[in-house]
C-alpha positions in Angstrom: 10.4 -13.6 58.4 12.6 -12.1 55.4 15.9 -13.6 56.8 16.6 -16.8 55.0 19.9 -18.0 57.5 20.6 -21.4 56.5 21.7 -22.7 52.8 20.1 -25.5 50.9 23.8 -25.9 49.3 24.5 -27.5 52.5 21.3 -29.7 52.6 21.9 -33.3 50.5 18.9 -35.3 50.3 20.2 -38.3 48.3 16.8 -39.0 47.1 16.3 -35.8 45.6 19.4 -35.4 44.0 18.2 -38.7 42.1 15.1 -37.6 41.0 17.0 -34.3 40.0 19.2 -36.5 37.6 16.1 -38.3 36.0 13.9 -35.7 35.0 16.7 -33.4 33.4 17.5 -36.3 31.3 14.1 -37.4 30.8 12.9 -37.8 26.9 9.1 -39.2 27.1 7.5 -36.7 25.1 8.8 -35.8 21.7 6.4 -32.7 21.1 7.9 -31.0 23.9 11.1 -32.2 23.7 11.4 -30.8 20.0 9.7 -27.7 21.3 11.8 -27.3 24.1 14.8 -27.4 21.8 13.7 -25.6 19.5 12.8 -22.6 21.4 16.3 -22.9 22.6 17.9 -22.6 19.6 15.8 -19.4 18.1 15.4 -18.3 21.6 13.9 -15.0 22.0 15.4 -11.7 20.9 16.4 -9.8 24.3 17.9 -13.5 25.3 19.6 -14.0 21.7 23.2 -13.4 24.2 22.1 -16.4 26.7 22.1 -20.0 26.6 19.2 -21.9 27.5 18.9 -24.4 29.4 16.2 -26.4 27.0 16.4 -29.9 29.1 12.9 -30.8 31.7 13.1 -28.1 34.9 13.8 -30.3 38.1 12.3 -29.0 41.6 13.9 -26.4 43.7 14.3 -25.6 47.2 14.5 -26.4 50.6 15.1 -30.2 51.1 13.7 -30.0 54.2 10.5 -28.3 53.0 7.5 -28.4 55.1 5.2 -26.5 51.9 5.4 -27.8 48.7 4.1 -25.8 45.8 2.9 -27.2 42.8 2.6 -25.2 39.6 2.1 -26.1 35.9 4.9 -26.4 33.8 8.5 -24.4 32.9 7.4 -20.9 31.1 9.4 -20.9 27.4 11.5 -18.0 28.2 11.4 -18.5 31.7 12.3 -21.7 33.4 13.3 -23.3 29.9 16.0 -20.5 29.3 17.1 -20.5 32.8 16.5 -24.1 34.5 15.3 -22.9 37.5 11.1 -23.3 38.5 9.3 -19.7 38.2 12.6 -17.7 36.9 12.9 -15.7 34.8 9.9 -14.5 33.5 6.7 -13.0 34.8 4.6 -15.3 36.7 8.3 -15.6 39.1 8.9 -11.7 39.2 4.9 -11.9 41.0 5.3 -15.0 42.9 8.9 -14.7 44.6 8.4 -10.9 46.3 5.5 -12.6 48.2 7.5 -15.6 49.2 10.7 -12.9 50.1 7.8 -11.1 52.3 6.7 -14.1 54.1 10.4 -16.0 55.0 10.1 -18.4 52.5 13.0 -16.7 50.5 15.7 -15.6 51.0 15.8 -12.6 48.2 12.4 -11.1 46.3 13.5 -11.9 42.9 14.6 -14.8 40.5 16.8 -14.0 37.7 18.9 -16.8 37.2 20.3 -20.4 38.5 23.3 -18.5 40.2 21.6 -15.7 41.2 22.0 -16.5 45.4 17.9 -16.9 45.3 17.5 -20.0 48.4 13.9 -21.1 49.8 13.3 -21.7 53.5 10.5 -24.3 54.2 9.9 -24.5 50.9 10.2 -26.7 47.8 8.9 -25.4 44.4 7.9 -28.1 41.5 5.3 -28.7 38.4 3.3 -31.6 37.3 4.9 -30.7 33.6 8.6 -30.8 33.3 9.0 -29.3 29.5 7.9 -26.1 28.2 4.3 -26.7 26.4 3.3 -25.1 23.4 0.6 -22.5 24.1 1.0 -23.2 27.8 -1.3 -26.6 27.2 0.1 -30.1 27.6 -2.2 -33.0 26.5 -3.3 -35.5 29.3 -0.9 -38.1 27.9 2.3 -35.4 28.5 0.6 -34.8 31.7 0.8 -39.0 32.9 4.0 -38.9 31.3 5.5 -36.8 33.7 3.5 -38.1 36.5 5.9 -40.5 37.4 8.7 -37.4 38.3 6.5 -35.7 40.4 5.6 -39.0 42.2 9.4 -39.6 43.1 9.9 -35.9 43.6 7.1 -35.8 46.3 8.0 -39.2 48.1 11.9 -37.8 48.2 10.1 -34.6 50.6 9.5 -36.2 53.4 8.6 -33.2 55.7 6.3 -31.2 53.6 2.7 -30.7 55.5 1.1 -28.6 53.1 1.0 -28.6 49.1 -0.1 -25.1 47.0 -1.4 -25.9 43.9 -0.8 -22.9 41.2 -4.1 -23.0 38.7 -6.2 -25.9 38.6 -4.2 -28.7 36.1 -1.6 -28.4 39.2 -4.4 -29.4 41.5 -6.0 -32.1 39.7 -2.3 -33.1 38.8 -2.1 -33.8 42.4 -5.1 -35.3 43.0 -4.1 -38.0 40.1 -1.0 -38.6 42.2 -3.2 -38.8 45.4 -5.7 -41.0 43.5 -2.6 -43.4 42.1 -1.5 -43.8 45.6 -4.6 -44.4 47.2 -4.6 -41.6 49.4 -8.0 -40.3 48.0 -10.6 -42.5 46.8 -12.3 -40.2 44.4 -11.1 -36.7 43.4 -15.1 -35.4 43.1 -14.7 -34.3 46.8 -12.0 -32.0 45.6 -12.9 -28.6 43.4 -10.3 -26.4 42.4 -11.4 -22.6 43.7 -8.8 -20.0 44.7 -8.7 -20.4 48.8 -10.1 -23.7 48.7 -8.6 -25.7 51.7 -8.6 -29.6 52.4 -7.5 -31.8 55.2 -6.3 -35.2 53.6 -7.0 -38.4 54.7 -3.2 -38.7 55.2 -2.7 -35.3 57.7 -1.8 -33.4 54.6 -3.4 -29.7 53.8 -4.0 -28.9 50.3 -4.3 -25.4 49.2 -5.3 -23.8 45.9 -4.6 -20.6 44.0 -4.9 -19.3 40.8 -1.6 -19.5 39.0 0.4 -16.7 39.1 0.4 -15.9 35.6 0.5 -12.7 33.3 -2.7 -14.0 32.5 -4.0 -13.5 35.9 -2.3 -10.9 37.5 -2.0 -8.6 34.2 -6.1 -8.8 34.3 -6.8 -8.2 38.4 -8.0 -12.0 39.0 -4.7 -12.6 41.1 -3.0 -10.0 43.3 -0.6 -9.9 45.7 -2.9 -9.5 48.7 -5.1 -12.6 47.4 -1.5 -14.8 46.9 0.1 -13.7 50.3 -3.3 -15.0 52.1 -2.8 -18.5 50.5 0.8 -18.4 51.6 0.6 -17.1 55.1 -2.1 -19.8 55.6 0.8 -22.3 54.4 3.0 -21.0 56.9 -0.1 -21.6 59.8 -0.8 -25.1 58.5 2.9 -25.9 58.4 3.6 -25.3 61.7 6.1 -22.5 61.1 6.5 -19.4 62.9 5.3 -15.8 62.0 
């Protein structure tokens, strides 16, 4: 499952590329605009050499993606200094090792937007496009960007199963699921790590606890726990083992 043949450079989804060009250029919120920016212009002292990025983190991955993962929001150092979902900082050096592992990457590590890093099956967004201070966008922010991960979602076609990382990525979901009248009420659905839900519309859900410092620093979230959640992505999906 580690061999990763085929490269999304080749893959154009249209669509995607679309929703790509709207939500870098995107300016709804000025709180984490001006944070954004402003973190980019200090930036932090073993980066004080790099340029970053600073602009709302569009998805990444395989067009074709049959699991969709879902986390919370570009990491100030991480994603906002290199533009790329879950790289960069320490919540990606934990998560992409287990995706390597289990074919959905094609390398275990994410250190940069040129770095050769290419997902198999999978596509890798957030319900929060900007950087928030303190890790905690306000419910507004969240709507704000609900409309990207709307387009995003209805540009994957293929995806079978979503992962939601932490539980503002799962009830950012269900807002989307609620908007588009897939779900009727999101009370059926609690956030737990392992919980699993068939959708009205064919779709699995899945939830883990983000893969934060937070987390994995502390024992909640280890390796182990995270591979189970993505080897049962794999089974929902379809895909081989």
């Amino acid at each position: 499952m580690g061999e990763v043949p085929r490269s999304n450079a080749q893959l154009v989804n249209p669509a995607l590329q679309q929703v790509r060009e709207t939500i870098i250029d995107c300016e709804r919120c000025p709180r984490l605009r001006a944070y954004c920016k402003g973190i980019g212009e200090t930036r932090r002292r073993a980066y004080q050499d790099q340029t970053y990025w600073a602009r709302p983190v569009p998805g990444f991955g395989d067009p074709l993606a049959r699991v969709l993962i879902l986390g919370l929001a570009p990491g100030a150092h991480g994603a906002n200094r290199t533009g790329r979902p879950f790289t960069g900082d320490g919540s990606g050096f934990f998560m992409y090792p287990v995706l390597h592992e289990l074919g959905f990457a094609n390398q275990p590590e994410g250190v940069s937007r040129d770095d050769g890093l290419k997902l198999r099956h999978a596509w890798i967004a957030s319900v929060v496009r900007c950087a928030p201070p303190g890790d905690k966008p306000t419910p507004q922010e969240i709507r704000n960007c609900a409309t990207n991960l709307a387009a995003e979602i209805e540009a994957l076609t293929r995806v079978r199963v979503v992962v939601c990382l932490g539980k503002i990525a799962f009830d950012g979901y269900l807002a989307y699921l609620l908007q588009t009248g897939v779900i009727e009420r999101k009370s059926e659905y609690t956030f737990a790590h392992g919980a699993e839900y068939t959708l009205p519309n064919g779709l699995r859900l899945l939830s883990s606890y983000h893969p934060s410092l937070r987390n994995t620093n502390t024992g909640r979230l280890n390796s182990t726990m995270f591979a189970k959640i993505f080897l049962r992505a794999r089974e929902l999906a379809g895909l081989k083992t």
